[in-house]
C-alpha positions in Angstrom: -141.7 -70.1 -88.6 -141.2 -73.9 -88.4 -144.9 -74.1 -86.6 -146.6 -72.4 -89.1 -145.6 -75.7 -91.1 -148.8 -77.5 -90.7 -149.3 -81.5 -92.4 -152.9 -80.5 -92.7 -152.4 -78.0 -94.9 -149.8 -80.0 -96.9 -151.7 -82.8 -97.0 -154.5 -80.6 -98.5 -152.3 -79.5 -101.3 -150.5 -83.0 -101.8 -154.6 -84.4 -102.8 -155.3 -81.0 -105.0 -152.5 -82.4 -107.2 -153.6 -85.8 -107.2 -157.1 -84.4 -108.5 -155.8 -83.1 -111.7 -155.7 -86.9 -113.2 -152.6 -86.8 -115.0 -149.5 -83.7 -114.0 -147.8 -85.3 -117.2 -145.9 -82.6 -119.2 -148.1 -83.4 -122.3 -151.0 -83.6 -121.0 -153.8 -80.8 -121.2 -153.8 -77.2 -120.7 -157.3 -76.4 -121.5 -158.5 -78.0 -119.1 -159.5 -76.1 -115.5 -159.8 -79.4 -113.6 -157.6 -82.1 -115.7 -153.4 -81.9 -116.7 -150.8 -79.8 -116.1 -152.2 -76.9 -117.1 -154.9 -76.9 -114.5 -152.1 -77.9 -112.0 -150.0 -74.4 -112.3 -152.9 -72.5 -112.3 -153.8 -73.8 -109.3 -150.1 -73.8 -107.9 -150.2 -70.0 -108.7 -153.4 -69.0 -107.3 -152.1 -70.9 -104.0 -148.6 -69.0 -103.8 -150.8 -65.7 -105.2 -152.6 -66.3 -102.1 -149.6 -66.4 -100.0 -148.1 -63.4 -101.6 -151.3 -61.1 -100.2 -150.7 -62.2 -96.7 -147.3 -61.5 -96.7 -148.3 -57.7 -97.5 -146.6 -58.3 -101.3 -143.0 -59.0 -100.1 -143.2 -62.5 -101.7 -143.7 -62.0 -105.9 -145.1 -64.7 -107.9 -144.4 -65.4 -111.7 -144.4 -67.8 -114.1 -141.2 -68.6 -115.8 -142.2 -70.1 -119.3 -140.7 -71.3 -122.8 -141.3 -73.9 -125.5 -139.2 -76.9 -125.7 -138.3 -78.1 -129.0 -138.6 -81.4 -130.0 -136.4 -84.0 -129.2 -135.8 -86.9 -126.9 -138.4 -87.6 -124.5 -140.3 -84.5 -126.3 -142.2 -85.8 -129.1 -143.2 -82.2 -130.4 -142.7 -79.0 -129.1 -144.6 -78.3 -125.6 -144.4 -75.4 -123.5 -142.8 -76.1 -120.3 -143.8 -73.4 -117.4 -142.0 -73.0 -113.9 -144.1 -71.6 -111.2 -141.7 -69.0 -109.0 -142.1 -67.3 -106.2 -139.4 -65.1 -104.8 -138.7 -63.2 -101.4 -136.1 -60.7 -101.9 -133.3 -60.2 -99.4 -131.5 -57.4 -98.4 -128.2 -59.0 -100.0 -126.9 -59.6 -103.4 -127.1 -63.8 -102.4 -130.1 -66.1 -103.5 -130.7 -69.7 -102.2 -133.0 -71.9 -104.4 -135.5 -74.6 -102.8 -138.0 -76.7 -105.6 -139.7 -79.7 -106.2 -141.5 -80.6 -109.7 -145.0 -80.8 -110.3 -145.0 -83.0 -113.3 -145.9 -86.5 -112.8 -145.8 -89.7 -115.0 -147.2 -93.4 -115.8 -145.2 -96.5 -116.3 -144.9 -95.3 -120.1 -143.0 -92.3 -120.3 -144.8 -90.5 -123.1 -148.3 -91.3 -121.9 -149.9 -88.3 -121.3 -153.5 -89.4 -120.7 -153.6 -92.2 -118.1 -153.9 -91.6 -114.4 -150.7 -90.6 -113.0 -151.3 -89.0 -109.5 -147.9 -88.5 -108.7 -148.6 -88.0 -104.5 -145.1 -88.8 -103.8 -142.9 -88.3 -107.1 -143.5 -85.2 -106.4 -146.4 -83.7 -105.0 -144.7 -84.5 -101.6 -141.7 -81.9 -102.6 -144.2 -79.3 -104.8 -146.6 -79.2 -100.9 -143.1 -78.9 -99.0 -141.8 -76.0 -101.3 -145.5 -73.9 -101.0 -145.8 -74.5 -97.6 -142.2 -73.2 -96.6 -142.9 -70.3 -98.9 -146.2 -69.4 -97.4 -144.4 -69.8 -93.4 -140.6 -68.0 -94.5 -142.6 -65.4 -96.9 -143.9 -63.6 -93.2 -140.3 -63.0 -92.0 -137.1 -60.8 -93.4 -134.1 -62.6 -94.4 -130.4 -61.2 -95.4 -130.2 -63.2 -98.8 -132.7 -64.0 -101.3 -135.3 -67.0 -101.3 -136.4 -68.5 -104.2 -139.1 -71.1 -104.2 -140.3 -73.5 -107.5 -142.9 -75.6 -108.6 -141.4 -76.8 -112.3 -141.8 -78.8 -114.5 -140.7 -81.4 -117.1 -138.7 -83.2 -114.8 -139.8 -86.8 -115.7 -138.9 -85.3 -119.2 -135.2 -84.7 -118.8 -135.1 -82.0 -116.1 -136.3 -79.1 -118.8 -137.8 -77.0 -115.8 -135.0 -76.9 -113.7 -132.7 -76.8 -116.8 -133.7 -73.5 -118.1 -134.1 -71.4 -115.5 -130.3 -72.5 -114.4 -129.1 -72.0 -117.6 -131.2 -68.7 -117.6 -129.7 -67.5 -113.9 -126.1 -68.3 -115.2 -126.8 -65.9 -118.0 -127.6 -63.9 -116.0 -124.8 -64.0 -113.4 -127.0 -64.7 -110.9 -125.2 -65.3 -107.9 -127.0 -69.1 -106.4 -125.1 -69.8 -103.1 -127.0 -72.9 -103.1 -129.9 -75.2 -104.5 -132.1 -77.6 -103.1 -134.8 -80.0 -104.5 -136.8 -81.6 -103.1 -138.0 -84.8 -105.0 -139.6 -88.2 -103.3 -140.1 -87.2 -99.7 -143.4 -88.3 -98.8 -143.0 -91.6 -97.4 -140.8 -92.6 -94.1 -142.0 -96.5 -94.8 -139.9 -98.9 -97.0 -141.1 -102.0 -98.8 -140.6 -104.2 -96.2 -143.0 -102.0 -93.9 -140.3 -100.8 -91.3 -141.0 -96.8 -90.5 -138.1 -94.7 -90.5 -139.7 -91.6 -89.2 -136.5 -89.7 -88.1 -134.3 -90.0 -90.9 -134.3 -88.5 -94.9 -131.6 -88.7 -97.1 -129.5 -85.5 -98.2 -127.6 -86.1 -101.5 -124.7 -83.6 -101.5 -121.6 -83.9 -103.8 -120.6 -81.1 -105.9 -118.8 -83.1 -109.2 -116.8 -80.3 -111.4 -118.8 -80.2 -114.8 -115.9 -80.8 -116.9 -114.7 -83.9 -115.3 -118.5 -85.0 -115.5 -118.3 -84.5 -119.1 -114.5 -85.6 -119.9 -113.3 -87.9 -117.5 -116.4 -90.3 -116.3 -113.8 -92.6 -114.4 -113.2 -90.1 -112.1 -116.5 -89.2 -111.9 -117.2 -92.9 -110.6 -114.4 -92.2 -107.8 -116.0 -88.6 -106.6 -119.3 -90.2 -106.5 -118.1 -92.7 -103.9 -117.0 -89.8 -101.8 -113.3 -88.8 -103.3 -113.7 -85.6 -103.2 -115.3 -84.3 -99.8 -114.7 -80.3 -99.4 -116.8 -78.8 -103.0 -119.1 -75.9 -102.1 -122.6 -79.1 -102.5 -120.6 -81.2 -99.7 -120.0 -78.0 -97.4 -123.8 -76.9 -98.1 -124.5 -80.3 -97.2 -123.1 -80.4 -94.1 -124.3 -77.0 -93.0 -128.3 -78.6 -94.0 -127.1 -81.3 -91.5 -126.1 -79.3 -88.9 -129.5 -76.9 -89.1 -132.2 -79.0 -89.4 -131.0 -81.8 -86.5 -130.3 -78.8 -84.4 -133.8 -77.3 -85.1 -135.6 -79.6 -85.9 -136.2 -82.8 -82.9 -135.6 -86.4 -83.5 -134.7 -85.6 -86.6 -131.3 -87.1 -88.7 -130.0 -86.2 -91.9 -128.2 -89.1 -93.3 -125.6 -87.0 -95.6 -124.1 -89.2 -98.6 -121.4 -88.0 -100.9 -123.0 -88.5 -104.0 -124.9 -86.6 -106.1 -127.7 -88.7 -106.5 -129.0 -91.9 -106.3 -127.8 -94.2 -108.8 -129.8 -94.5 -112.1 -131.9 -91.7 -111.0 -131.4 -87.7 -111.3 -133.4 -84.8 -110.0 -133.4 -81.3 -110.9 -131.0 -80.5 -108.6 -128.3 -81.4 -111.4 -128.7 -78.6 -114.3 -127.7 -76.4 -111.1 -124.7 -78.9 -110.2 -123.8 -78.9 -113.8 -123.7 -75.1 -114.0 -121.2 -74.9 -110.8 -123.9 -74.0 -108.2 -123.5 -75.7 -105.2 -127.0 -78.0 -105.5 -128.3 -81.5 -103.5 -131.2 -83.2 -103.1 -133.8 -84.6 -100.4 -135.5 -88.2 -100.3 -137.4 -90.3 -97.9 -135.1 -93.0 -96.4 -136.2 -96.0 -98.3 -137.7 -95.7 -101.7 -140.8 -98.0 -102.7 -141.0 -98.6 -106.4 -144.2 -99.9 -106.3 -145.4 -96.3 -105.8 -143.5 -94.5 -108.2 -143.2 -94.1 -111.7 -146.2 -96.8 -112.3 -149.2 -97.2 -113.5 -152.4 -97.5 -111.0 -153.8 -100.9 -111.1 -153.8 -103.8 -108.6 -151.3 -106.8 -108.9 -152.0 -110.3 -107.3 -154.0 -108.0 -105.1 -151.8 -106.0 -104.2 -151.8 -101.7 -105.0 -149.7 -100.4 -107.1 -149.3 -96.6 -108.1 -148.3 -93.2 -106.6 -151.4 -92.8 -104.3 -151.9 -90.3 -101.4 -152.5 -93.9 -99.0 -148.6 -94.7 -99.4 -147.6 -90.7 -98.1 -147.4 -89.6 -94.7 -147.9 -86.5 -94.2 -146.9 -86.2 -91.1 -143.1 -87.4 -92.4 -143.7 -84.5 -94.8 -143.9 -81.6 -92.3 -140.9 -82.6 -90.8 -138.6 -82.8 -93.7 -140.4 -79.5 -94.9 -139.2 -78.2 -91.4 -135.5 -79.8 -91.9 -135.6 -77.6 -95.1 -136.8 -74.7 -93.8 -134.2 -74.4 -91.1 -131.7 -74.9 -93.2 -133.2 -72.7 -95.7 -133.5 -69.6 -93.0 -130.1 -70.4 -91.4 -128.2 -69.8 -94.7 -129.9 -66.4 -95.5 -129.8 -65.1 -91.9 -126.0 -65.9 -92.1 -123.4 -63.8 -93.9 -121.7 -65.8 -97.3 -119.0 -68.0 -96.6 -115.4 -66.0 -97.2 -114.1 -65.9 -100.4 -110.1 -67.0 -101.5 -109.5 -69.0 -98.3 -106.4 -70.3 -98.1 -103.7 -72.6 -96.2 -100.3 -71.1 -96.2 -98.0 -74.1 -97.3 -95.0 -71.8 -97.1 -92.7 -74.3 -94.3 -92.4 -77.1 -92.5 -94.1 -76.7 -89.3 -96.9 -77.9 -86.7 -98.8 -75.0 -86.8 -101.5 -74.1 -89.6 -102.4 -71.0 -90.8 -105.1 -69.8 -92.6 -106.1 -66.7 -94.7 -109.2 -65.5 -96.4 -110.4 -62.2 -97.8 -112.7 -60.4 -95.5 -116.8 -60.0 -95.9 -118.5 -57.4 -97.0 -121.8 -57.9 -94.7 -122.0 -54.8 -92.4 -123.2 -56.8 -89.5 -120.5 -59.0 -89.7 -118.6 -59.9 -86.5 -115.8 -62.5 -87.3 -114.7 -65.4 -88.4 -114.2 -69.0 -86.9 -111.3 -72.0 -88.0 -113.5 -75.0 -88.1 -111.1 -78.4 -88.9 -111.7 -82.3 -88.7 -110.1 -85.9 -88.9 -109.3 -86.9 -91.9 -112.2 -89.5 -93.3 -114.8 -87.3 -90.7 -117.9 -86.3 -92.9 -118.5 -83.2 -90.4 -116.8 -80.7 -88.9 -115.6 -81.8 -85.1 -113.6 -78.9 -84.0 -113.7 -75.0 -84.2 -111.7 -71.8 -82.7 -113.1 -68.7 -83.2 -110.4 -66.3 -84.6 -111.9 -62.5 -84.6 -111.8 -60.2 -86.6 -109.3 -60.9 -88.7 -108.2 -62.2 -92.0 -105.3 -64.5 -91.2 -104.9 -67.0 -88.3 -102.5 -69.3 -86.9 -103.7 -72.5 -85.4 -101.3 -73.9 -82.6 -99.7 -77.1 -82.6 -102.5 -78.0 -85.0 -101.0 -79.8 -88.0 -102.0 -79.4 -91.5 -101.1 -82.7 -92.5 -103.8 -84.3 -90.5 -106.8 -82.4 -90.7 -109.3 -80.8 -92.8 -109.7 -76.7 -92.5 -112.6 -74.1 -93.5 -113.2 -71.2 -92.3 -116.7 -69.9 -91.1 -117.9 -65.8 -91.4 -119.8 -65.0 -88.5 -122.5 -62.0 -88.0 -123.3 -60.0 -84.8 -126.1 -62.6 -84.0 -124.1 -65.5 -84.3 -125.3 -66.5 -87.6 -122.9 -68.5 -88.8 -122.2 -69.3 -93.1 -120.8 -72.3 -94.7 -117.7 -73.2 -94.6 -115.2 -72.2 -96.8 -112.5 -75.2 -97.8 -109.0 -73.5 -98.1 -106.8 -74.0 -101.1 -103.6 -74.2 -100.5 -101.3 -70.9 -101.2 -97.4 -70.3 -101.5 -96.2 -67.4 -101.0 -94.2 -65.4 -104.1 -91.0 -65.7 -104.0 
């Protein structure tokens, strides 16, 4: 699967978006060669394309609604998320997107060039070509893969259909975007070909909203064990292992600062969500307009993206991305018993309900680690004892495990008393 992922062929698709002009969210939608309108259709076609060769298994739609005005929304527009989905076997979906809008320097100008080859062409090429590759194979939970848009708007894509699948009860066991990954070059011209950025920290909403001093503190890395930081360090894990040469430099904050990606409406909604980005941003080639100053380029052009750089961080996604829905779902209601003083630790969870399930395994780590350094597998069982291996000065989770050895996330343990 990850050598079907060809730079060619994104590199194809990253200069098919260029073409359109302008990807702006106002732009034109009569148009079959200029705006955003011509864009989707084209997206669509592309992933219509891939649907046939995968004998129909992958299903292609169009998730649209009209945003009212407001904001960065001077009227109201119609905003249209492009969706293709490969159903699993399992009631368990995983999420992967990158937008498709682009933007000038001025926010609301809809008509200048904005080619957008990195902000986010990159990501919308990454997310076809990993659905055309993953659509040929059968996975355990269900894929979904998005082009949307209105990102440079305030997220609106990204926002509805979140809102829309927790209305749903949709059960997300994780979300991905992937938004500025195009380039492995920073301003100063050093190459950093075998490194991208994960952003993974799962803030609750409501201290997001009610307490923004805390928020400050769990952005910095206070709080180290939500669902985001555990998906996080599973992507770590998957795509170094499978993918050679290869780091994921995993920070503990939901984003970068004074930026957001559509990863967030997810976060926001208590999905576990994070984001991809090349190592070193250039703002010379984002969000501006195309022109030259004192000689030098400036804009979002396909001659700042390497292609290249993009296959690989389409094939750390795509490991990750078939690693989680191979594996069963991380346990639910783990637990640290907390009933005495002791040296021991003991763990409980309630069991899986995968049929190929074979066990579980105690992973556990220094306090301060940001990935799991240890790990005991423990059967099949639903309570475990840990030997001489103190609660007080580690960090637990607990890992499902099927009959392949696919193995889930980690589940962080709360701690439980028992009734008296």
């Amino acid at each position: 699967m990850l050598n079907a992922i060809r730079a060619q062929s994104i590199e194809a698709r990253v200069r098919k978006l260029v073409s359109f002009h302008t990807r702006h969210t106002l732009s034109r939608t009569d148009s079959a060669t200029v705006g955003i309108g011509a864009a989707r259709h084209w997206i669509k076609t592309e992933l219509d394309g891939c649907a046939r060769a995968s004998g129909g298994r992958l299903q292609v739609s169009l998730d649209s609604f009209t945003q009212p005005a407001g904001g960065r929304v001077p009227k109201p527009v119609e905003i249209v998320n492009v969706v293709a989905t490969l159903p699993g076997d399992q009631n368990r979906i995983y999420v992967v997107s990158g937008h498709y809008d682009s933007r000038a320097s001025d926010i609301m100008d809809a008509e200048s060039a904005a080619p957008g080859a990195n902000d986010d062409a990159s990501g919308v090429a990454a997310v076809m070509e990993m659905a055309c590759a993953m659509a040929l194979k059968r996975y355990d939970a269900t894929l979904v893969f998005m082009a949307v848009a209105g990102e440079e708007q305030g997220l609106l894509g990204s926002t509805h259909w979140a809102e829309e699948a927790r209305k749903k009860g949709l059960n997300i066991a994780g979300m991905i975007t992937n938004d500025i990954i195009g380039s492995a070059k920073g301003p100063d011209g050093v190459r950093h070909d075998d490194r991208v950025r994960l952003f993974a920290n799962g803030l609750p909403a409501l201290i997001e909203r009610k307490a923004p001093e805390l928020a400050e503190i769990a952005r910095s890395g206070g709080e180290n064990d939500t669902p985001t930081h555990e998906l996080g360090r599973f992507l770590k894990d998957a795509g170094e292992r499978h993918v050679q040469g290869m780091t994921v430099q995993l920070i503990p904050r939901p984003d970068r600062f004074l930026r957001g990606g559509d990863h967030l409406p997810f976060l926001e909604r208590g999905y576990p969500a994070v984001r991809f980005t090349e190592p070193v941003e250039n703002y010379q080639h984002q969000h501006q307009d195309v022109r030259l100053v004192n000689g030098a380029q400036v804009g979002d052009l396909p001659d700042y993206v390497d292609f290249d750089y993009i296959a690989k961080v389409t094939r750390v996604n795509a490991a990750g991305l078939a690693s989680l829905a191979l594996a069963p779902a991380a346990p639910r209601e783990a637990a640290i018993e907390v009933a005495q003083l002791e040296n021991d630790t003991t763990l409980r969870w309630r069991a899986n309900g995968e049929p190929d399930l074979a066990g579980y395994r105690i992973v556990w780590r220094e306090l301060g680690a940001p990935t799991w350094q240890y790990s005991r597998d423990a059967g099949n069982v639903t309570r475990f004892t840990l030997r001489g291996v103190s609660k007080d000065d580690f960090v637990f989770g607990v890992v499902a495990l099927d009959r392949d050895g696919n193995a889930s996330p980690a589940a962080f343990p709360r701690p439980w008393r028992p009734q008296k």
